[in-house]
C-alpha positions as CSV (number, residue, x, y, z in Angstrom):
1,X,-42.9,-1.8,-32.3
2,X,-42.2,0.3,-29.3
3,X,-38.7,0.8,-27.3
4,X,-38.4,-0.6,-23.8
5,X,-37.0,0.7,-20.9
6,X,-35.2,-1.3,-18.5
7,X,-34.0,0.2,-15.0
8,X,-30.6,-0.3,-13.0
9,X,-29.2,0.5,-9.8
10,X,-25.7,2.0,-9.9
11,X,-23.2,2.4,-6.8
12,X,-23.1,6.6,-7.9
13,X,-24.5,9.5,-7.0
14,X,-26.4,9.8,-9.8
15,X,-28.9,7.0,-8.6
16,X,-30.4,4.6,-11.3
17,X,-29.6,4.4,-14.7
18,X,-32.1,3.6,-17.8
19,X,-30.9,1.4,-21.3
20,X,-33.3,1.1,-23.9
21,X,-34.1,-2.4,-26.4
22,X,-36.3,-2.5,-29.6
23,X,-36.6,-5.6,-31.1
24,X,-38.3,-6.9,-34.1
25,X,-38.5,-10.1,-36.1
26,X,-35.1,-10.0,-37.3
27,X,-33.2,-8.5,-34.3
28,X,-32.4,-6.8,-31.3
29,X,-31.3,-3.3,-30.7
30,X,-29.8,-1.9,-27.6
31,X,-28.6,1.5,-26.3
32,X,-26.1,1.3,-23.3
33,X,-25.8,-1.6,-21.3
34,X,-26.1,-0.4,-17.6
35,X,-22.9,-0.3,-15.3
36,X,-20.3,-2.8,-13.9
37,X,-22.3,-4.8,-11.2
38,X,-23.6,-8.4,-9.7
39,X,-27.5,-6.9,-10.2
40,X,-26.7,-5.9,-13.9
41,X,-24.7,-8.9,-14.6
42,X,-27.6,-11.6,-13.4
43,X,-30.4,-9.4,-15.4
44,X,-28.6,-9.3,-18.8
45,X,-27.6,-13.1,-18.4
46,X,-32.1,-12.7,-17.7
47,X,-33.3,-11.0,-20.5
48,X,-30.3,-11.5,-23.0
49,X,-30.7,-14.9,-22.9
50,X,-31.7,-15.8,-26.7
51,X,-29.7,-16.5,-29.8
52,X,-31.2,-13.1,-31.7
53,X,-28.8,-11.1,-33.5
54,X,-27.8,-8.2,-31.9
55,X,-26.6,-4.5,-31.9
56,X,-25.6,-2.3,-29.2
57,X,-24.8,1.3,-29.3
58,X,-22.8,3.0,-26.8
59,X,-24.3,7.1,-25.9
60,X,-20.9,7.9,-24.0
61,X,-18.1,5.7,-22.6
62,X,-19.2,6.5,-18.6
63,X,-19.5,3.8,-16.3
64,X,-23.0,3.4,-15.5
65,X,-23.7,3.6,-19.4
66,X,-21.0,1.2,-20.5
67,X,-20.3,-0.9,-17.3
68,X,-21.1,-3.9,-19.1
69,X,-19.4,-4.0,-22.7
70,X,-17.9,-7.2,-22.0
71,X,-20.7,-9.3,-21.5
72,X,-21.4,-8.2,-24.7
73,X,-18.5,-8.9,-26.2
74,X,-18.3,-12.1,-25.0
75,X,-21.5,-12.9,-27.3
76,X,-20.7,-13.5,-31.0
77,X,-24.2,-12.7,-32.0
78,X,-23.8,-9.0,-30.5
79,X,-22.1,-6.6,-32.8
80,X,-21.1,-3.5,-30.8
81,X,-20.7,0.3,-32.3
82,X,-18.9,2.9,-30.1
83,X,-18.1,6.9,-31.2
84,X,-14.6,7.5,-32.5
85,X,-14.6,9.8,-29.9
86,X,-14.7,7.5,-26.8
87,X,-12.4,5.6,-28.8
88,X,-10.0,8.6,-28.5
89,X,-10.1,8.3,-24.9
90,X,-8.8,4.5,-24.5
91,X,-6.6,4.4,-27.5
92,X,-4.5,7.5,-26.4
93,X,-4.8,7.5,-22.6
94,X,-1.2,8.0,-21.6
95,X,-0.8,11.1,-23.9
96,X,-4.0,12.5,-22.7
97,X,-3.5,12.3,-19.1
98,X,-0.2,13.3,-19.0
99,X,-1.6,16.7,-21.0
100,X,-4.4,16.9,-18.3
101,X,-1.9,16.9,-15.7
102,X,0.0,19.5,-17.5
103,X,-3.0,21.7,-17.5
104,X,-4.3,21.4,-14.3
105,X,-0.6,22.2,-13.0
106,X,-0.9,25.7,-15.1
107,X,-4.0,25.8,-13.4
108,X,-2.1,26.0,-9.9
109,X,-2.9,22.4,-8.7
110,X,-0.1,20.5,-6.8
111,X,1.3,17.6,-7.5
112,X,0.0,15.6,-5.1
113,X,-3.8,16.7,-6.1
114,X,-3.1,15.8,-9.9
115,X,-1.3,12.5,-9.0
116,X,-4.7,11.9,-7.0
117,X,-7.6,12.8,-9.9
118,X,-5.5,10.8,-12.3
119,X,-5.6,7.8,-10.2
120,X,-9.2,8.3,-10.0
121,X,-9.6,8.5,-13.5
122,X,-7.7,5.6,-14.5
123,X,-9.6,3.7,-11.9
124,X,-12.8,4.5,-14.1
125,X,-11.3,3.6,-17.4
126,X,-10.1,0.6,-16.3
127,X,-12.7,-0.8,-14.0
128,X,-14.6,-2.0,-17.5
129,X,-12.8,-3.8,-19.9
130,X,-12.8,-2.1,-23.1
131,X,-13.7,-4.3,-25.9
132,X,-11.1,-5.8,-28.5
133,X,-14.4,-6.5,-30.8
134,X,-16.2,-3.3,-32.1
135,X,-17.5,-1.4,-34.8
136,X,-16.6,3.1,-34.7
137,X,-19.8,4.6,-35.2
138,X,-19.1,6.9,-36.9
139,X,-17.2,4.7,-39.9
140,X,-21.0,2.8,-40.4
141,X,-23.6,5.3,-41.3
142,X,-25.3,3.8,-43.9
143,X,-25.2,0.7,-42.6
144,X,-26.3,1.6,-39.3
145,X,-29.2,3.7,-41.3
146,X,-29.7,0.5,-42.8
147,X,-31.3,-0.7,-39.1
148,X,-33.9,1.9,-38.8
149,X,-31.0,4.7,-36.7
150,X,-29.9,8.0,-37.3
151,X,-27.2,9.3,-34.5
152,X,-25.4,12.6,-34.1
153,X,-23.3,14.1,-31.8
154,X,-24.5,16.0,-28.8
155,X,-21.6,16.9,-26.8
156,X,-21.5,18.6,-24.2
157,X,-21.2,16.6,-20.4
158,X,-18.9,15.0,-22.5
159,X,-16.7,15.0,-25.3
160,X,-18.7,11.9,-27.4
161,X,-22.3,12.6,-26.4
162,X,-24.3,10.5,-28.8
163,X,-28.0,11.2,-29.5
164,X,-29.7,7.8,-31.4
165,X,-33.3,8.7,-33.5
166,X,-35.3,5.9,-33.8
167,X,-38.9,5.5,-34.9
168,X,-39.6,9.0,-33.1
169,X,-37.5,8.5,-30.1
170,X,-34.3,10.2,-29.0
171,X,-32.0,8.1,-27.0
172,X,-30.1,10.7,-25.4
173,X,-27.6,9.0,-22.5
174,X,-26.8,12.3,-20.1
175,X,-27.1,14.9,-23.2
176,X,-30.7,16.4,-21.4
177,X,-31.8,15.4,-18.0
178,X,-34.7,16.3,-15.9
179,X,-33.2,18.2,-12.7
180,X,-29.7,17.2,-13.0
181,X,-26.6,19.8,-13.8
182,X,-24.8,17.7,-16.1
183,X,-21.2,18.3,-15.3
184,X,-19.3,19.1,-18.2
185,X,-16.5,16.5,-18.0
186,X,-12.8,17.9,-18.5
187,X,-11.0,16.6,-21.7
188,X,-8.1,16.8,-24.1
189,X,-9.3,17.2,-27.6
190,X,-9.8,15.0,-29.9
191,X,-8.6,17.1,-32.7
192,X,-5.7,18.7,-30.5
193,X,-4.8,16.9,-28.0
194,X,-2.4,19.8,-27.1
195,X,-5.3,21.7,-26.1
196,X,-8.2,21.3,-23.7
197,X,-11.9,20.1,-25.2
198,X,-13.6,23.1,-24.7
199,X,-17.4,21.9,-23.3
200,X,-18.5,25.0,-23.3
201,X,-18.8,25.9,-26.8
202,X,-20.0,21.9,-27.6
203,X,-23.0,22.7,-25.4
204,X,-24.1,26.1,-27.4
205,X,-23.8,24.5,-30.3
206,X,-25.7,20.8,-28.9
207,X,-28.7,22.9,-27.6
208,X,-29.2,24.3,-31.0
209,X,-29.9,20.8,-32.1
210,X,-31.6,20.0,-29.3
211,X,-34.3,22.7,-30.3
212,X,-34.5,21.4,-33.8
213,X,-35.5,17.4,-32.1
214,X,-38.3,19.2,-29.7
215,X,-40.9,16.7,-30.9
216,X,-39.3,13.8,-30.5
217,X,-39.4,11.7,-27.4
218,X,-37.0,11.9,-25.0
219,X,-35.6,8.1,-23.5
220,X,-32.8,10.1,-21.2
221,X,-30.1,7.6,-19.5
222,X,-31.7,9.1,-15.8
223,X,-35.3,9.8,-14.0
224,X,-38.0,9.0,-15.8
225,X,-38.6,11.3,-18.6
226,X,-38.1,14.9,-20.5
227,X,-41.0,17.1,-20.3
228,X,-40.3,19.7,-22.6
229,X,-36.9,20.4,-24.6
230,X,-37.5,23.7,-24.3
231,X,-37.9,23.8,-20.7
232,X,-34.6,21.7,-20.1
233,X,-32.6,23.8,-21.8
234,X,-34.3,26.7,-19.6
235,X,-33.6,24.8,-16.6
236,X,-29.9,23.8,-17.5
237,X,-29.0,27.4,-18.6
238,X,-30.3,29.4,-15.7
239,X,-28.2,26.7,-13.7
240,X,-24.8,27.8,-15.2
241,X,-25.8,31.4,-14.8
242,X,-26.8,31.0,-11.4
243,X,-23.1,29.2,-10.5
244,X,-21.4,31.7,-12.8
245,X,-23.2,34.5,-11.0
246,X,-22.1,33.1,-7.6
247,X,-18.5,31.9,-8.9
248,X,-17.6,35.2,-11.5
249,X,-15.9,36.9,-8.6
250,X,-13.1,34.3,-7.7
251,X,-13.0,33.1,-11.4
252,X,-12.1,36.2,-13.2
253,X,-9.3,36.3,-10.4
254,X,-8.2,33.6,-9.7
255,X,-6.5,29.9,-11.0
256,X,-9.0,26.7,-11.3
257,X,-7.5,25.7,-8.3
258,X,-8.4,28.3,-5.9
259,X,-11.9,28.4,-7.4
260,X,-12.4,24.6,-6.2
261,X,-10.0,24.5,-3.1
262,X,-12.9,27.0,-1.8
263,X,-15.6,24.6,-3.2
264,X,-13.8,20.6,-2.5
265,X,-13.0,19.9,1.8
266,X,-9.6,18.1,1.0
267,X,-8.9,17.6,-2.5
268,X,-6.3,15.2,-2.3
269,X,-9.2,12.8,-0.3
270,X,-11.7,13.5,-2.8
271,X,-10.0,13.3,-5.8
272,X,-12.9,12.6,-8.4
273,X,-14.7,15.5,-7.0
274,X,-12.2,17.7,-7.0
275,X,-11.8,16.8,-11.0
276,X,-15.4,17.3,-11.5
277,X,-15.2,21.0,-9.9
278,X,-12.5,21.7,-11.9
279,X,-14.5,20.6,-14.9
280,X,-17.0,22.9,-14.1
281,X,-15.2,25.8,-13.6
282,X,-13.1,25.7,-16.5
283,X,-16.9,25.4,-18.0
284,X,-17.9,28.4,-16.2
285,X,-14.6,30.4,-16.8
286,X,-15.4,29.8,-20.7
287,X,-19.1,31.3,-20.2
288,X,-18.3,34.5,-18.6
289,X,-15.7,35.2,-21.1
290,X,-18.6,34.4,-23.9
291,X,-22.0,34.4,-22.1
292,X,-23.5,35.7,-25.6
293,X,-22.8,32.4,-27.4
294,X,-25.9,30.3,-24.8
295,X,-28.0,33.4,-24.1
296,X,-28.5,34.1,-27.7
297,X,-29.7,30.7,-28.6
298,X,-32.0,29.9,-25.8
């Protein structure tokens, strides 16, 4: 039995996005859904058309991976299992925005910048419905081992990040991408939501597992395929030294903000963008206090 690819177009920057199905006698597994559009919708409603029992698993609660949770939802014969840590995300919303404001104000961002990224963020979280009708990942190991899957955390690009093993393959959403920076998505943490989730040391410790999966194969969530583990990780670390070497001036002087007023035309017009810079330089502020933790495990 082999796992099948199937391609969407997304409205992002980030071009087309890949979920994966294997399916055998008894039933049909998925791995992200594809994201919130007319072309998803009518090829789901194509391919999703029979009465097999179901079971999809979530990588990480983004749009283009998630986009289509309700359809599944709507299908009693689907049951769906998402990481407590996306969860996080939904269930406490209020109370985690209003600490990311809080943080990027310490940061030097005015108010009418913040008042802009949160608006774009809660356009994102609720442009897809999240589902009523799920399972937390996490709270169904052994059953889910039960299926043929083992998962583990990966985080990183963000704060859930779940790798799925199956029959040799690694499903691995945005967790390792051929010649894409994945921007390492500002958070409050899950097990403080007092403090920031600090991407940075997720990714040291996710490329250590990373090396330990090397001869598995790759299904990433974008372009076509992983070539070597190894080399990835090469590739993804020589990028944050490379923006760390350009960026360690201003950084080591100055606020988030003016690190990414010098990087964003406008902020307040490009509010997602702006978030995503700040993301990355909090990211590259926590490296060049601690570049030893990634250079001594690549």
């Amino acid at each position: 039995m082999q796992i099948k690819k199937h391609t969407l177009q997304t409205p992002y920057p980030v071009g087309p996005v890949h979920f994966y199905t294997y399916e055998t006698d008894k039933y049909l597994l998925i791995f992200d859904t594809g994201p919130r559009t007319d072309e998803a919708s009518e090829y789901l409603t194509e391919i999703f058309d029979n009465k097999k029992q179901k079971y999809l698993f979530i990588t990480h609660c983004h749009v283009d991976h998630y986009g289509m949770l309700d359809f599944f939802e709507k299908r009693e014969n689907t049951e769906i299992f998402i990481s407590k840590y996306d969860l996080f995300k939904f269930e406490r919303i209020d109370e985690r925005l209003g600490n990311l404001k809080r943080l990027l104000a310490g940061e030097g961002f005015p108010e009418d910048i913040i008042s802009a990224i949160e608006g774009s963020l809660q356009y994102f979280m609720y442009f897809v419905p999240f589902p009523k009708r799920y399972n937390v990942l996490e709270e169904n190991e052994k059953y889910i081992s039960e299926l043929g899957i083992a998962f583990e955390r990966c985080a990183g690009h963000s704060q859930s990040d779940i790798l799925y093993k199956i029959d040799g393959n690694a499903v691995s959403g945005d967790i390792i991408l051929r010649n894409i920076f994945q921007t390492p998505l500002l958070d409050m943490d899950f097990h403080d939501i007092n403090k920031r989730f600090r991407n940075y040391d997720a990714y040291t410790n996710t490329v250590g597992k990373l090396k330990q999966l090397k001869n598995y194969n790759f299904l990433p969530g974008h372009r076509d395929y992983i070539d070597s583990v190894d080399e990835r990780i090469r590739f993804y670390t020589s990028k944050v030294k490379e923006r760390a070497a350009f960026l360690q001036d201003i950084c080591r002087k100055c606020s988030v903000f003016d690190v990414v007023k010098n990087i964003v035309n406008e902020p307040v017009k490009n509010p997602f963008t702006t978030y995503v810079k700040a993301s990355e330089t909090f990211f590259i502020k926590d490296y060049l206090e601690s570049p030893h933790k990634l250079n001594s495990i690549v």
